[in-house]
LOLO-811755 format. One record per residue (C-alpha): residue in one letter; x, y, z. Coordinates in steps of 0.1 Angstrom, whole numbers, padded with zeros to 4 digits, always signed. Layout:
N
aXYZ ...
***
This chain:
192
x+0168+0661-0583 x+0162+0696-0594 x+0190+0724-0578 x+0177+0760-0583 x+0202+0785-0601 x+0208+0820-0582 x+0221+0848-0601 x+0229+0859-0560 x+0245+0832-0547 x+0260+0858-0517 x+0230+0859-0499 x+0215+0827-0504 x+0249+0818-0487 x+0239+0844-0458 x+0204+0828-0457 x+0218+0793-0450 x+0243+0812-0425 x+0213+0831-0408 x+0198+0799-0395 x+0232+0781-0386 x+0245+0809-0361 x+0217+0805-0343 x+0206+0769-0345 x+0237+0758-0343 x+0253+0775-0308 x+0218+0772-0293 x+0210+0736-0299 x+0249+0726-0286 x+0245+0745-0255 x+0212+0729-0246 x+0210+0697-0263 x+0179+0708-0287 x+0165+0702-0317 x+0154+0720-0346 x+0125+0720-0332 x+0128+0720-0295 x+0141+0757-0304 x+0116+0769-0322 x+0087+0756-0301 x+0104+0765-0265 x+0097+0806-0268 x+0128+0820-0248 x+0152+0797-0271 x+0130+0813-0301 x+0134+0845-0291 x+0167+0846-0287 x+0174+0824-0321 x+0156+0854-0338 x+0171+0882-0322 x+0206+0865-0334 x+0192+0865-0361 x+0181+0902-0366 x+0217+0913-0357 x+0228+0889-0383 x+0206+0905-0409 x+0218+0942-0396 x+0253+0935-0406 x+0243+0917-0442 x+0223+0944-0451 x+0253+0969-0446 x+0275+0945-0467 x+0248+0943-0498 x+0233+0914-0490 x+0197+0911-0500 x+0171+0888-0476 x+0150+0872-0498 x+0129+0855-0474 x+0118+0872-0439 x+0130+0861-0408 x+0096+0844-0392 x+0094+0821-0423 x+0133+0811-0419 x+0125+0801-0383 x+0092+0782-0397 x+0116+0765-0420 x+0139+0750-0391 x+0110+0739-0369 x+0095+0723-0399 x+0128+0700-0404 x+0116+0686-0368 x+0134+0670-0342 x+0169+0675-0364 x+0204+0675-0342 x+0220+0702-0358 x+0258+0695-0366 x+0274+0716-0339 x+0255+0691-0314 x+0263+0662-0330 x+0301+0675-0326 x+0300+0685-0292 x+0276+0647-0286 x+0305+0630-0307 x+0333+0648-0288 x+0349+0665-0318 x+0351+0707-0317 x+0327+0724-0329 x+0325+0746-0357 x+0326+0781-0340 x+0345+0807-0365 x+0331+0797-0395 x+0294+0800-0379 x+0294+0825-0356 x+0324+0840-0352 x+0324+0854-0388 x+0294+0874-0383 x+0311+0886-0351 x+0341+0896-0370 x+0317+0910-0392 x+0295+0930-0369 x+0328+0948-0355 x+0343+0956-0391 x+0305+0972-0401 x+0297+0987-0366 x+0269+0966-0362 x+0261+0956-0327 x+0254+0922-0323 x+0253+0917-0284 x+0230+0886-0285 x+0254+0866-0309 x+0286+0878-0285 x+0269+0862-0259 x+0261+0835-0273 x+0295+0831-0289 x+0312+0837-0256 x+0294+0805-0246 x+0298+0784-0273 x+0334+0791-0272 x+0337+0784-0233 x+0315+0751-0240 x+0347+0736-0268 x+0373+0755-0241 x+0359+0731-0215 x+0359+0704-0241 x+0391+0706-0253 x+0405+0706-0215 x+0382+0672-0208 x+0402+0661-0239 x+0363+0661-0261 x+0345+0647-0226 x+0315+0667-0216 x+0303+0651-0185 x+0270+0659-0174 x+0256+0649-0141 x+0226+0647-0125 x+0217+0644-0089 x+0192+0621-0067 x+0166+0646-0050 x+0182+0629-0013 x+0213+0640-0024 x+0203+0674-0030 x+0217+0703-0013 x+0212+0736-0021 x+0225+0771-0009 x+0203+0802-0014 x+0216+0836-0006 x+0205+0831+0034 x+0195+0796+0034 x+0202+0763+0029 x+0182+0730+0018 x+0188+0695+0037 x+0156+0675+0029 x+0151+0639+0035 x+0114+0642+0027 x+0102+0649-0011 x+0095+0682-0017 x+0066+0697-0033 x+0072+0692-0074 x+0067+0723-0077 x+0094+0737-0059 x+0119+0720-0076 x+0143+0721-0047 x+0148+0758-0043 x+0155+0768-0010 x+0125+0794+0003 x+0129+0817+0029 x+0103+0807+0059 x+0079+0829+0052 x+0067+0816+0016 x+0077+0778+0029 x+0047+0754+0023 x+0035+0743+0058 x+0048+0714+0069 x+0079+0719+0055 x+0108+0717+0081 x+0138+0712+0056 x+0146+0751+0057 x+0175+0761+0079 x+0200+0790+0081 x+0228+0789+0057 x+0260+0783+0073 x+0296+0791+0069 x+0309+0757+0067 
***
C-alpha cells in the first residue's frame, strides 16, 4: 500500500485529532456511529462546533488545516456505521481514552486562551461517564422500562397509566389543558 510523506507531520497529527475529540466522546456517550453522528443534526452540530474550538486553539499553536472542516465531517460519515474506539472501550468495559483525546486540547485551549466551552462540556461528560464506570468496576448498566411500568413526575404532575398512551407523547406527563381527550392518566403530583 502506498503511505503519503508529509513535510508537516504536526498538523496532519491535529487533523486525525480533530475528528477523534469529537467522534470519539460523542459516539461513547450515545452509543453512535460514525455515521449516526454525522447524519443526526444536533450530534453534527455539536461534533463541528468541537471541532471549530479545536481548530481555534491549533491555529494559535501553528498548525496549518489543510482540509476544511465540512469535508472532515464528510470523511467520518463516509466510513459508515464505524464504532469508534472510545465506544468500543466503554461497550468492552475498559476506560476510555479521555486525556490523550480530549483533554489535551482542553489543556491546550487554557494554556492559548482559547475558549473551548463545547469540548469542556463534553469532556465533563465523558469523564463522568468512565467515573461511573470505574465505580461499577467497567459495568455500565443501562435499563429500560415497560410503558406499564412507567411513571413519570413533571414539575406539577404525575403519570400512572394503565392504558397506552398516544405514541406521540412518549409518556410525558401534560398538564390537563393540552391532554388528548380521553386521557384520564393525568393526576396531581404528590408528595409521597
Amino acid at each position: 500500500f502506498k503511505a503519503p510523506v508529509s513535510r508537516d507531520i504536526r498538523s496532519e497529527i491535529w487533523v486525525k485529532l480533530w475528528g477523534n475529540l469529537s467522534f470519539n466522546p460523542i459516539s461513547a456517550l450515545t452509543h453512535a456511529t460514525l455515521q449516526d453522528i454525522c447524519r443526526f443534526p444536533l450530534s453534527r452540530e455539536l461534533a463541528a462546533r468541537m471541532m471549530g474550538e479545536a481548530q481555534a486553539v491549533g491555529q494559535k499553536l501553528g498548525v496549518e488545516f489543510k482540509i476544511s472542516l465540512d469535508k472532515r465531517i464528510a470523511g467520518a460519515e463516509a466510513v459508515g456505521a464505524h464504532k469508534t474506539s472510545m465506544l468500543q472501550d466503554v461497550e468492552a468495559g475498559r476506560a476510555p481514552e479521555i486525556e490523550a483525546l480530549v483533554g489535551s486540547v482542553v489543556e491546550l485551549g487554557r494554556l492559548t486562551g482559547t475558549p473551548t466551552p463545547h469540548i469542556d462540556a463534553v469532556y465533563a461528560l465523558v469523564k463522568l461517564l468512565a467515573h461511573t464506570m470505574d465505580e461499577q468496576k467497567g459495568r455500565l448498566c443501562l435499563q429500560t422500562l415497560e410503558p406499564a411500568s412507567c411513571f413519570l413526575r413533571s414539575a406539577s404532575f404525575s403519570c400512572i397509566s394503565t392504558q397506552a398512551p398516544a405514541p406521540s407523547l412518549n409518556w410525558l406527563a401534560l398538564p390537563a389543558a393540552i391532554t388528548p381527550p380521553g386521557n384520564t392518566g393525568l393526576m396531581p403530583a404528590t408528595d409521597s
